[in-house]
C-alpha atoms as one frame of an Amber mdcrd trajectory, in Angstrom:
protein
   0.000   0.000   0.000   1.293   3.468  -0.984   1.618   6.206   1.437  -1.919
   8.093   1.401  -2.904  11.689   1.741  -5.485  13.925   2.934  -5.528  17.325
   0.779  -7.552  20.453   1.773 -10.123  21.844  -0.849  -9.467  25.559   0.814
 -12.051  27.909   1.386 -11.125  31.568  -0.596 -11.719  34.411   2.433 -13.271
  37.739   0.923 -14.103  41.064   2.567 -17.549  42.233   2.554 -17.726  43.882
  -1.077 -16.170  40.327  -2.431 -12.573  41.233  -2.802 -10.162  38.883  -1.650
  -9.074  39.486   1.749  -5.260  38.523   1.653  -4.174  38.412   5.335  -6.893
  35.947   6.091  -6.286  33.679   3.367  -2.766  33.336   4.761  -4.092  32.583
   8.043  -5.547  29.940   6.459  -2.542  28.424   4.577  -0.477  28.807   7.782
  -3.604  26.798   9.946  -3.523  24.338   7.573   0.373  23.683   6.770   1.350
  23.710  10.613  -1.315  21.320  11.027   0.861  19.173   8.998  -2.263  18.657
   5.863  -0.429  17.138   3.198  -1.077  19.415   0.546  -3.960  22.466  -0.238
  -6.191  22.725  -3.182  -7.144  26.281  -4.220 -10.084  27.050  -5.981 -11.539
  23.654  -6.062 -15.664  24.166  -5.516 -15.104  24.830  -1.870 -12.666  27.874
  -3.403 -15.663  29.075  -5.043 -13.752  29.560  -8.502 -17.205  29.740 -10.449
 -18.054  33.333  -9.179 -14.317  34.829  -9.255 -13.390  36.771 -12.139  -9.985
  35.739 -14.220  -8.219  38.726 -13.046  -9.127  37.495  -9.137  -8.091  33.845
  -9.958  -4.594  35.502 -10.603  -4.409  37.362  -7.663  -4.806  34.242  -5.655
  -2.457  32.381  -7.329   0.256  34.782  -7.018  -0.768  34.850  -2.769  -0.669
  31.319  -2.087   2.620  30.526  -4.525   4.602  33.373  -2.441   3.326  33.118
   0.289   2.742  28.718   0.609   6.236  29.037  -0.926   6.698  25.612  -1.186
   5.710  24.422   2.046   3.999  22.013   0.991   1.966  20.805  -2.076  -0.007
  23.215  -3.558  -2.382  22.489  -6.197  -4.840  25.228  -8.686  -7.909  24.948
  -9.729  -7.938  26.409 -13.350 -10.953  24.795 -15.152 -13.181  27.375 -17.429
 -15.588  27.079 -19.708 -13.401  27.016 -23.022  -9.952  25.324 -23.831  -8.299
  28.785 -24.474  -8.865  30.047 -21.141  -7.922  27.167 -19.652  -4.673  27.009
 -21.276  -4.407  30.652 -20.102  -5.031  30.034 -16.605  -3.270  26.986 -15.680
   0.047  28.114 -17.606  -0.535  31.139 -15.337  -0.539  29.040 -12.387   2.730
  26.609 -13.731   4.874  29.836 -14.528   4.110  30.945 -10.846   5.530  27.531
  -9.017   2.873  25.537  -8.383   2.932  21.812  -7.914  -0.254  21.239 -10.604
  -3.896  22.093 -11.773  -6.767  20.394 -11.181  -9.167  21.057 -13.865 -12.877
  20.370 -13.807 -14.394  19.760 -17.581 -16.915  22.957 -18.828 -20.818  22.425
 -17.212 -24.199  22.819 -18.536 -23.888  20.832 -21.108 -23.786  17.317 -20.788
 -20.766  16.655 -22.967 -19.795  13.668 -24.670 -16.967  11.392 -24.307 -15.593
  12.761 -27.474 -15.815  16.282 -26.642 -14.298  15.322 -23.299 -11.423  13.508
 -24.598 -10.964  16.705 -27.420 -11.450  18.776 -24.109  -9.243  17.487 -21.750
  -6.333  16.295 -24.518  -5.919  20.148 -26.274  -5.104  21.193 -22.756  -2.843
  18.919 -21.655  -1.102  19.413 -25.109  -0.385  22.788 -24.087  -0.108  23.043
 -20.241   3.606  23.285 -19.163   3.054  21.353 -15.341   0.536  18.246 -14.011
  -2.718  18.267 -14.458  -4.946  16.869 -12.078  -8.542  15.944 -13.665 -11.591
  16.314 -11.360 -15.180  14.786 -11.911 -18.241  15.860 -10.167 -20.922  14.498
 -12.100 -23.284  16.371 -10.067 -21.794  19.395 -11.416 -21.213  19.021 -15.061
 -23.796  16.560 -15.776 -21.153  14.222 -17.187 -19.042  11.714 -15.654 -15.371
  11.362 -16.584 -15.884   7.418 -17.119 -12.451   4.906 -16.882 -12.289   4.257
 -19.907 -12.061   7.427 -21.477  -9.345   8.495 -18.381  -7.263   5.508 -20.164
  -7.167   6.926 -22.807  -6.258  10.298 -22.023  -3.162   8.551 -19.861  -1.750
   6.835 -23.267  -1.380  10.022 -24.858  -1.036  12.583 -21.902   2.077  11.872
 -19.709   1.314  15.044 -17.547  -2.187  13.775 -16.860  -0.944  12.571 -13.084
  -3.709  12.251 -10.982  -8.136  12.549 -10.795 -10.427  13.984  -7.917 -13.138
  11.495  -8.230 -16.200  13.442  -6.312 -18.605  11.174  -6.173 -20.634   9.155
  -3.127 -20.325   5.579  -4.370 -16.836   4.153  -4.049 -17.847   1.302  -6.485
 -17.483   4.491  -8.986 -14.237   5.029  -7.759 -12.780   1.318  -7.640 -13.808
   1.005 -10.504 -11.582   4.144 -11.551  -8.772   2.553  -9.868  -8.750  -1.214
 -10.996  -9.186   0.425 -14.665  -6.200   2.378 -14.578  -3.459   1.225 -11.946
  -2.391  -1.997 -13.649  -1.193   0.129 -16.970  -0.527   3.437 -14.288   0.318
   2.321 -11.047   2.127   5.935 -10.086  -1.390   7.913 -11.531  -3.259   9.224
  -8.384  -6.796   8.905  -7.264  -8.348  10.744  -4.501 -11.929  10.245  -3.210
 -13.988  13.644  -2.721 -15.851  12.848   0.052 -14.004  12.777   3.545 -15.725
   9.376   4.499 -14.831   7.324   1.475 -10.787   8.164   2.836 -10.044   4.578
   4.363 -12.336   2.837   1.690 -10.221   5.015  -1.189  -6.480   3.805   0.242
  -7.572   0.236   0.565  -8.909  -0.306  -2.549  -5.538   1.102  -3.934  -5.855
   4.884  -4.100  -4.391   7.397  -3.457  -6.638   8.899  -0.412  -9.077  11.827
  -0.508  -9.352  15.875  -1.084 -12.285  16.679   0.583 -13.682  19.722   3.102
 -13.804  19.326   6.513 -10.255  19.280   6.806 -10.566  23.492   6.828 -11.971
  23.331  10.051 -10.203  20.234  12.238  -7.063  19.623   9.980  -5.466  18.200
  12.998  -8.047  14.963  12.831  -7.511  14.271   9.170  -3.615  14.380  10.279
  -4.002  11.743  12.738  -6.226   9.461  10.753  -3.698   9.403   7.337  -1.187
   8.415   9.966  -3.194   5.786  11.670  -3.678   4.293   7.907   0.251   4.558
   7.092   0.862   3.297   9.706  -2.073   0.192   9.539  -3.164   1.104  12.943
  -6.693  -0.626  12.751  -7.911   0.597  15.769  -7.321   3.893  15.223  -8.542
   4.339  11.981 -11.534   3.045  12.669 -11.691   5.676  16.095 -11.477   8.091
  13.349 -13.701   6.861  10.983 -16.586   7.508  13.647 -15.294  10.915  14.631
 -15.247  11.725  10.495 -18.544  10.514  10.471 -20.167  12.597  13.032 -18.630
  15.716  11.487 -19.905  15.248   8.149 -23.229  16.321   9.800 -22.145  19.867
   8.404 -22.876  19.301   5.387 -26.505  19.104   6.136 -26.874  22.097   7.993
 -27.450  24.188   4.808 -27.899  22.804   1.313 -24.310  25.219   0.503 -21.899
  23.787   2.934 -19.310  26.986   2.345 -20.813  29.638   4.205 -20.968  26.789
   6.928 -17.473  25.655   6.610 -16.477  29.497   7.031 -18.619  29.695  10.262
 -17.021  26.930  12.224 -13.526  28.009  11.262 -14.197  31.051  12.866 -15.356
  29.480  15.883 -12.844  27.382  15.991 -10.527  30.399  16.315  -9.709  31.125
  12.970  -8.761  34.972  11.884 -11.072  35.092   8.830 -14.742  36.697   7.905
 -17.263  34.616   6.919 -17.904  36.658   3.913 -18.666  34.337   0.595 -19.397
  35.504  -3.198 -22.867  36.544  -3.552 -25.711  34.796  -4.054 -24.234  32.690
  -1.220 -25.199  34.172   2.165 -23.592  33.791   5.731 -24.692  31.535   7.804
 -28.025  32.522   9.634 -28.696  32.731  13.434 -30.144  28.777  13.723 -27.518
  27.853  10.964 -24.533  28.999  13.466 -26.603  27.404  16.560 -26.585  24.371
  14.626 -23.043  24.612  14.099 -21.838  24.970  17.488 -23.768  22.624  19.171
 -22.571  19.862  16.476 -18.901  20.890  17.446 -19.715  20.949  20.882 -20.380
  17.536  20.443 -18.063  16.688  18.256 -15.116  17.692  21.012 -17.091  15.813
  23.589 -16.401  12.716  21.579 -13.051  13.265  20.076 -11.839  14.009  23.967
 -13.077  10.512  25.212
């Protein structure tokens, strides 16, 4: 079994009028590096890359290259709607010393396999780094099937790794068993922080998923417990990462919620999110503390 990983889709902090607040979002980075996370993901849907402007997406990347610096693995979200801008964005990203994109394929459409393939292979033709591809079929209306994938690896060297968000791990071992006998280096991460354990030991690569912003500290302890095939503890963990993903039905947009907790869990950041999202509401944050208030009942048994 490879060593697996647990890497943070990071919430983007803005001020009130949606500008990106800079001195938060490095209190961020710094939470989540001294925590010991094994790598951040910026502008993945928690980043809320749909509703920042090109100019914005920029900005950010320039703030967490300088100021991440290296630290530890940082990978960009630069899927648009077109090829071009793609291109555009993730070379941007490359040039400014990142470790990779991770691009999600254009939505509204429900695209083809063909299209995908056309999609997906012009860009990694012309993107100088790794490229990361990330389904969420719930999003794009099209899933980025095995097959397909395959064939993007025979001609696309760069293609490294996939964020595979979807609930069913039979999706997702599927994904794996396809691709690992031909690609056994070619990383696969689970998008949902339960499917973590199931992910490793069906012979992924582990999981980028959101709750990490807010205890980064647990998701530390549980990749070790699995590196270190401590049974016991993994499955201590598994129940403590269960409970947790209660926040995700608190509000049917789990960001502004995310953003909440981190503050009350001590974090230096406004809760701010790009419009139409809204903060979280009076019996939103009520519902928030009491599920960490009993969340740190049970992790201090």
């Amino acid at each position: 079994m490879k060593k697996a990983k647990f890497l943070t889709p990071v919430i983007t902090a803005f001020d009130a009028d949606g500008n990106l607040d800079v001195q938060a979002n490095k209190n961020v980075y710094d939470y989540l590096i001294n925590a010991g996370i094994d790598g951040l993901l910026i502008m993945g849907s928690t980043g809320e890359f749909y509703a920042m402007s090109t100019e914005q997406r920029k900005e950010l990347i320039d703030i967490v290259a300088s100021h991440v610096n290296k630290r530890t693995q940082v990978l960009i979200g630069t899927g648009c709607m077109t090829v071009e801008d793609t291109i555009e964005l993730s070379n941007y990203a490359i040039n400014a010393g990142v470790d990779g994109v991770i691009i999600v394929s254009p939505y509204y459409f429900n695209l083809t396999d063909e299209s995908l393939e056309f999609y997906f292979g012009k860009i990694a033709e012309a993107v100088k780094g790794n490229i990361y591809l990330y389904n969420f079929p719930d999003r794009t209306g099209h899933d980025l099937s095995p097959e397909l994938t395959l064939n993007l690896l025979r001609k696309h060297s760069n293609i490294v790794g996939y964020k595979d968000t979807v609930s069913s791990m039979g999706h997702t071992r599927n994904l794996i068993e396809t691709i690992k006998n031909e690609f056994p280096d070619f990383q696969i991460f689970s998008g949902f922080d339960e499917n973590f354990v199931h992910n490793v030991f069906a012979g992924g690569s582990g999981c980028i998923s959101a709750l990490t912003n807010i205890y980064p500290e647990i998701f530390v302890d549980w990749v070790k417990a699995v590196n270190e095939k401590n049974m016991e503890k993994t499955a201590k963990i598994q129940k403590y990462v269960d409970k947790l993903s209660d926040v995700y039905e608190i509000s049917k947009c789990f960001i502004p919620i995310l953003k909440k907790a981190m503050i009350l869990k001590g974090l230096d950041i406004k809760d701010y999110c790009k419009t139409p999202l809204l903060q979280a509401n009076e019996g939103q944050t009520d519902s928030i503390k009491k599920l960490m208030e009993e969340f740190d009942h049970l992790i201090s048994k």
